[in-house]
C-alpha positions in Angstrom: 179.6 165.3 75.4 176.6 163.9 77.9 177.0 160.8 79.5 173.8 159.8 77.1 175.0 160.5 73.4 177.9 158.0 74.1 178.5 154.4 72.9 176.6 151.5 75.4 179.4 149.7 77.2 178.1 145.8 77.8 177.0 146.4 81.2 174.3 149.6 79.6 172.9 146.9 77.2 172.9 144.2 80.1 171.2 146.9 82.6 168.7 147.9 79.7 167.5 144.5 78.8 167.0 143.7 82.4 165.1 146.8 82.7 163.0 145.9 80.4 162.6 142.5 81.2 161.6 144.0 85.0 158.9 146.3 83.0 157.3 143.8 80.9 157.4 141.4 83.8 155.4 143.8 86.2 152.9 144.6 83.3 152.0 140.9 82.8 152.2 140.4 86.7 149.4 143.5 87.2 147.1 142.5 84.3 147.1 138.7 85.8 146.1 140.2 89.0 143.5 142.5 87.5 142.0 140.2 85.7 141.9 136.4 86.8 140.6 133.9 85.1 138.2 131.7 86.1 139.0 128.5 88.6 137.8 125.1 86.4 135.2 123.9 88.2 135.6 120.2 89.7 133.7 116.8 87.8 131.0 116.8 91.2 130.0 120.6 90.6 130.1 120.0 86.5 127.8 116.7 87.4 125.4 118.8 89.2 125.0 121.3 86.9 124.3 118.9 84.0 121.8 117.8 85.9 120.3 121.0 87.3 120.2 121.5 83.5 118.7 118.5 82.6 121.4 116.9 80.1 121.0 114.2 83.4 118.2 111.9 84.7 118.3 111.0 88.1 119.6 107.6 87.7 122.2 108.8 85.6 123.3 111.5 88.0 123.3 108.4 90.6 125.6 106.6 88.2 128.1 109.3 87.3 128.0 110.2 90.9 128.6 106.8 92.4 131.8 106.2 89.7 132.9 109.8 91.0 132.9 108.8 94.3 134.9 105.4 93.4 137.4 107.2 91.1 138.2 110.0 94.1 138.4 107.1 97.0 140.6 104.9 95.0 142.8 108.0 94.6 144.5 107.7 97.8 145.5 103.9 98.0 148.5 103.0 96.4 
């Protein structure tokens, strides 16, 4: 009988999950690199564009902007 029609010792099933694991892996992997998603864009670019689109006065923008700046300096000191 062909090596094929007989019973699966554990190492065939081990070999055949891992195969498939290794398939479904590299199918994931190529779709993620075919279609990336879309970097967050930081609070300073999200500020700007509120106020490009007017959601913002100036003085607000000024304000946001200013605590921005305090929040990202204070991030380095312990």
């Amino acid at each position: 009988m062909a090596p094929w029609c007989s019973t699966s010792s554990g190492l065939g099933w081990v070999a055949m999950v891992a195969g498939w694991v290794l398939v479904v892996g590299l199918a994931v992997w190529a779709v993620c690199r075919l279609f990336p998603g879309q970097a967050r864009p930081d609070a300073r670019t999200l500020l700007e564009q509120r106020l490009a689109a007017g959601e913002l006065d100036a003085e607000q923008y000024r304000e946001l902007r200013d605590t921005l700046d305090d929040r990202s300096g204070a991030k380095g000191t312990p």
